[in-house]
C-alpha positions as CSV (number, residue, x, y, z in Angstrom):
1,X,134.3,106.7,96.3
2,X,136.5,105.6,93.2
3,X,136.4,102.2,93.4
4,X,134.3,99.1,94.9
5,X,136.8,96.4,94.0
6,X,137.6,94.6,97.2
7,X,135.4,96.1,99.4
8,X,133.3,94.1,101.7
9,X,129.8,94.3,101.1
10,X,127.3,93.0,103.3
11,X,123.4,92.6,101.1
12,X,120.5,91.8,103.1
13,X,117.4,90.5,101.0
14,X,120.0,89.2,98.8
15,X,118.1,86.4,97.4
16,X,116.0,87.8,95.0
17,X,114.9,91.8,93.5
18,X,116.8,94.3,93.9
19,X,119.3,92.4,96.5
20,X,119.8,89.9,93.9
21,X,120.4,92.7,91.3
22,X,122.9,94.6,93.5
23,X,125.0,91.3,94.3
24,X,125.1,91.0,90.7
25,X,126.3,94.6,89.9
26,X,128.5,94.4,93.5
27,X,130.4,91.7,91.8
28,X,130.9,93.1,88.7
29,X,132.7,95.8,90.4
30,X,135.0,93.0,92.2
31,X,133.5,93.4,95.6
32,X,133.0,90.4,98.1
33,X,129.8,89.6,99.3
34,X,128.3,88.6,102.1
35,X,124.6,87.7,101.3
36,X,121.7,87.4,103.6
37,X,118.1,86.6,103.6
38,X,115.8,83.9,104.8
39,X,116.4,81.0,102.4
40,X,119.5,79.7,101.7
41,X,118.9,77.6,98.8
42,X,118.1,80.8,97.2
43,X,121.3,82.8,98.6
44,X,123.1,79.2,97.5
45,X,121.6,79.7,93.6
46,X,122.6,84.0,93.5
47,X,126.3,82.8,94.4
48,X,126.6,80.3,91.9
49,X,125.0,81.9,89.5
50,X,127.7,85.0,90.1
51,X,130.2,82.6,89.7
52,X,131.3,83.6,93.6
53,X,134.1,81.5,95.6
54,X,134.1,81.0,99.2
55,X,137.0,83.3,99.1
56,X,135.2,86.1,97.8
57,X,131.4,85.3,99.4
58,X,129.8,84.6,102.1
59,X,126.1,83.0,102.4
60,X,124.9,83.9,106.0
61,X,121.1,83.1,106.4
62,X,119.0,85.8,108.2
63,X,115.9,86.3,109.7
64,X,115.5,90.0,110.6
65,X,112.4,89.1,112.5
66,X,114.8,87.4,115.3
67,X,117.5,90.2,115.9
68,X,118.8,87.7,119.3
69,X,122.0,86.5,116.8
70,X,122.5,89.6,114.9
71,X,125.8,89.9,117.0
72,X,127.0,86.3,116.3
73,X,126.3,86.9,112.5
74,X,128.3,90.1,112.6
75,X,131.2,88.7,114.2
76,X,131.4,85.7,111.5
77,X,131.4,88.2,108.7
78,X,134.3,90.0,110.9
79,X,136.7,86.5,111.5
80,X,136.2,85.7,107.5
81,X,136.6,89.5,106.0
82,X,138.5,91.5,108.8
83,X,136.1,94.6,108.3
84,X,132.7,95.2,106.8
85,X,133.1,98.2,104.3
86,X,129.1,98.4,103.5
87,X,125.7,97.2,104.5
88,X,123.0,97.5,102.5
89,X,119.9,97.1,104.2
90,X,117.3,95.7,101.5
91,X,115.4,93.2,103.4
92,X,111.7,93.8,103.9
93,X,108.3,93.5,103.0
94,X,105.8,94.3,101.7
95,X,101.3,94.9,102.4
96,X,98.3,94.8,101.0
97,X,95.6,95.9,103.4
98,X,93.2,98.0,104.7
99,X,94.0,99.1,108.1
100,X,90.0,98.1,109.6
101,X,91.1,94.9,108.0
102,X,94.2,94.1,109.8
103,X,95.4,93.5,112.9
104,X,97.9,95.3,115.6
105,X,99.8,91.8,115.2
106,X,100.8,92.1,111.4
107,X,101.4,96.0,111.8
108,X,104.0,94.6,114.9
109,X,104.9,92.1,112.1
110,X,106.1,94.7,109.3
111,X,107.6,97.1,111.8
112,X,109.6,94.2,113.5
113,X,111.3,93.5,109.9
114,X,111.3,96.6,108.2
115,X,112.5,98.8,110.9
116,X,113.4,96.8,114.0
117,X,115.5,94.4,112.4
118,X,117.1,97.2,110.1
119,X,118.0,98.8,113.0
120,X,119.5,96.1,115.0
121,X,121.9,94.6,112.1
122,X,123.1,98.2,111.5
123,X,123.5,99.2,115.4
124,X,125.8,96.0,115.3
125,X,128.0,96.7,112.4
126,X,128.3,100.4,113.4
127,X,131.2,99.7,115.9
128,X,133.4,98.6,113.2
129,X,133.1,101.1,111.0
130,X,133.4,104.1,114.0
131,X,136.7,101.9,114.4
132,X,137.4,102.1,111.0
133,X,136.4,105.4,110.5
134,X,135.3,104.5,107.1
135,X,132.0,102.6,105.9
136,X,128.9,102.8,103.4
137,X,125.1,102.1,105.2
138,X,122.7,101.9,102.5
139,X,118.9,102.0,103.5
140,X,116.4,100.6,100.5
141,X,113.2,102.8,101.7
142,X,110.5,103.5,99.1
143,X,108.5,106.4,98.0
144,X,105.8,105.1,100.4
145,X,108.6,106.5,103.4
146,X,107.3,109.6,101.7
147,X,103.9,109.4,101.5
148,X,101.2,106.9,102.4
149,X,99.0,104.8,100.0
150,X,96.2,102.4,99.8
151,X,96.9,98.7,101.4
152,X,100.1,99.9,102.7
153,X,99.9,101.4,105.9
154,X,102.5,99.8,108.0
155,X,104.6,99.3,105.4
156,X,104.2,102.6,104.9
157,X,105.1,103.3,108.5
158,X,108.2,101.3,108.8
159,X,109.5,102.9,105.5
160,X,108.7,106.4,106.9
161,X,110.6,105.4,110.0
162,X,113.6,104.4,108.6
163,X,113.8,108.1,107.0
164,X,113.8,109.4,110.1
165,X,116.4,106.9,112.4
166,X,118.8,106.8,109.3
167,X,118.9,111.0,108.7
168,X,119.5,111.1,112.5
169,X,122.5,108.5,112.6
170,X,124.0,110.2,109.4
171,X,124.2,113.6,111.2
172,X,126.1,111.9,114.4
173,X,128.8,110.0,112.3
174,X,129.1,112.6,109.5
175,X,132.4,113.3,110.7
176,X,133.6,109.8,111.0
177,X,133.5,109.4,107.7
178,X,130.7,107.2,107.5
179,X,128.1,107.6,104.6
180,X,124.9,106.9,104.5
181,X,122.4,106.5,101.4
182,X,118.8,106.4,101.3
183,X,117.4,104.9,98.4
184,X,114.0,105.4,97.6
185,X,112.4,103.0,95.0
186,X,108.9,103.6,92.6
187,X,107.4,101.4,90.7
188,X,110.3,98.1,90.6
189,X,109.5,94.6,89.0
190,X,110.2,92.5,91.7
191,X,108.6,89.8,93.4
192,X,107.4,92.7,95.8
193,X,103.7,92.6,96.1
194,X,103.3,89.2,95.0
195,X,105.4,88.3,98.6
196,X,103.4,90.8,100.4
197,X,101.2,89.8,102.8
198,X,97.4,90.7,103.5
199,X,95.6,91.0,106.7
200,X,95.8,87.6,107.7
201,X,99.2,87.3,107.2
202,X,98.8,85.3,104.2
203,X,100.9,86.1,100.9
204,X,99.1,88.4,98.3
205,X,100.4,86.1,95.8
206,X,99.4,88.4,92.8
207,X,102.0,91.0,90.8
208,X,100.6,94.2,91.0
209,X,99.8,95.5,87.3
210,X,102.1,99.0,87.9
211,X,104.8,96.9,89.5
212,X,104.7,94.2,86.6
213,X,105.6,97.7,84.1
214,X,108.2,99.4,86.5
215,X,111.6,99.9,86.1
216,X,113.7,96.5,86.2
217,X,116.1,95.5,89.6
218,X,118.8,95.5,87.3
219,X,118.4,99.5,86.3
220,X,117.7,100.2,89.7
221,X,120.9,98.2,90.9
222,X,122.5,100.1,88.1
223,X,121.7,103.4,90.2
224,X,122.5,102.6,93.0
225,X,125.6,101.7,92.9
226,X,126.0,104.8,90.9
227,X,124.6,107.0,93.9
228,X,127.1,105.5,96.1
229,X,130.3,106.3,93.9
230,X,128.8,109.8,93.9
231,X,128.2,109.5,98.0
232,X,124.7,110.8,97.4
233,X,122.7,110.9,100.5
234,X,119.0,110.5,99.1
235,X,118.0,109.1,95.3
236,X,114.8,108.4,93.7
237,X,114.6,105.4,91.1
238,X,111.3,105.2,89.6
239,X,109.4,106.3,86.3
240,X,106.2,109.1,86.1
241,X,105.0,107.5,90.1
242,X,108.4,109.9,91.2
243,X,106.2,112.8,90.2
244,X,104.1,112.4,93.3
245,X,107.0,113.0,96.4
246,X,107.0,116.8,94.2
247,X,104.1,117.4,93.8
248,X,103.1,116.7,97.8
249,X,106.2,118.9,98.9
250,X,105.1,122.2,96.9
251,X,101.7,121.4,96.4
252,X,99.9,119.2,99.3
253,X,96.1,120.1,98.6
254,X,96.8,118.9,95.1
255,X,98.5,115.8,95.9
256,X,95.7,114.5,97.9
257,X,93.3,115.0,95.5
258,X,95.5,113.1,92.7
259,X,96.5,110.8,95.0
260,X,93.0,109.7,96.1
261,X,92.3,109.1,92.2
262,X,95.0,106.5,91.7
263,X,94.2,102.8,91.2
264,X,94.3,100.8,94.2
265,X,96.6,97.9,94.3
């Protein structure tokens, strides 16, 4: 791709992290946005702080837990823009706890968002860009779609599922000349594990000491946005924690013995 200027780009979990940071760097490149997450006094402060105009942005709340007006959204991005050129599929979260500890309901919960309602937003933008015949999907997975870890196991899950639907559907519309990137974040600081939620359903409410020394949203924005100029198909953004999706593919026995060692949070 040689140039993002003008294109239509459509951000879920815009409203703060590594949404937040890609509207930013989306912008830069004189793209218009649509962004989309749950609160929309937040989506309301990332477009003014951009300096967006309702020309060039859109704020279209979102709840991927309720996919029943996925369609409607879609359609309203389609009467203001004429065409969606990307989706970037960054809205989630997060968890932190044991799986004795928590229930079938909040593992229902995390799937629901993470996958489900990933799922349905893309399966209704697809038909445009099959009737484009052009179009970015970008899917913000994690290393934990690579291998599990402590406190995370349905997050986990629904990041390991994602791999999985999204390598499929980039196979079938390879030759429509429709891309699709995986991203798969490390350690980011973000507001990630302070908004996950436990086995109650409750917010951890507590930054995670690895997470508060990761790599900033802005550098992993920064990537990004590189990897889809280059139409990469799979990155990794991350510091040393990268290390670990290696040494599990060539060396498994050894893997689980480091990664049984590491701290849990």
């Amino acid at each position: 791709m040689d140039s993002i200027k003008n294109k239509v780009v459509w951000i879920t979990g815009a409203s703060s992290g590594i949404g937040e940071a890609l509207a930013f760097e989306f912008a830069k490149e004189g793209a218009k946005l649509i962004l989309s997450a749950r609160r929309i006094d937040e989506l309301q402060r990332v477009k003014t702080s951009l300096n967006l105009t309702e020309e060039n942005c859109l704020v279209l709340p979102l709840d991927l837990a309720n996919t029943s007006r996925i369609d409607e959204l879609t359609n309203k991005v389609i009467a203001k823009f004429g065409r969606i050129d990307m989706l970037v599929n960054n809205g989630g979260f997060s968890q932190r706890s044991l799986v004795k500890d928590t229930s079938i309901d909040i593992d229902r919960k995390i799937m629901e968002v993470n996958f489900f309602g990933t799922v349905a937003l893309t399966k209704s933008v697809l038909p445009f860009l099959l009737q484009q015949k052009s179009g970015n999907i970008i899917v913000i997975s994690s290393i934990s779609g690579k291998f599990g870890f402590y406190f995370r196991s349905a997050y986990s899950a629904s990041k390991h599922a994602l791999h999985g639907f999204f390598e499929s559907l980039r196979m079938e519309i390879y030759n429509d000349n429709i891309k699709v990137l995986i991203v798969c974040p490390g350690k980011i600081h973000t507001n990630i594990s302070v908004n996950a939620i436990t086995s109650d359903g409750g917010k951890h409410n507590k930054m995670d000491e690895s997470t508060e020394q990761g790599t900033s949203a802005g550098e992993c924005a920064k990537q990004i946005i590189k990897a889809i100029k280059t139409d990469n198909e799979e990155i990794f953004i991350g510091g040393n924690e990268l290390r670990a999706v290696w040494i599990k593919r060539f060396f498994p026995k050894l893997f689980s013995r480091l990664i049984r060692k590491q701290k849990q949070e």
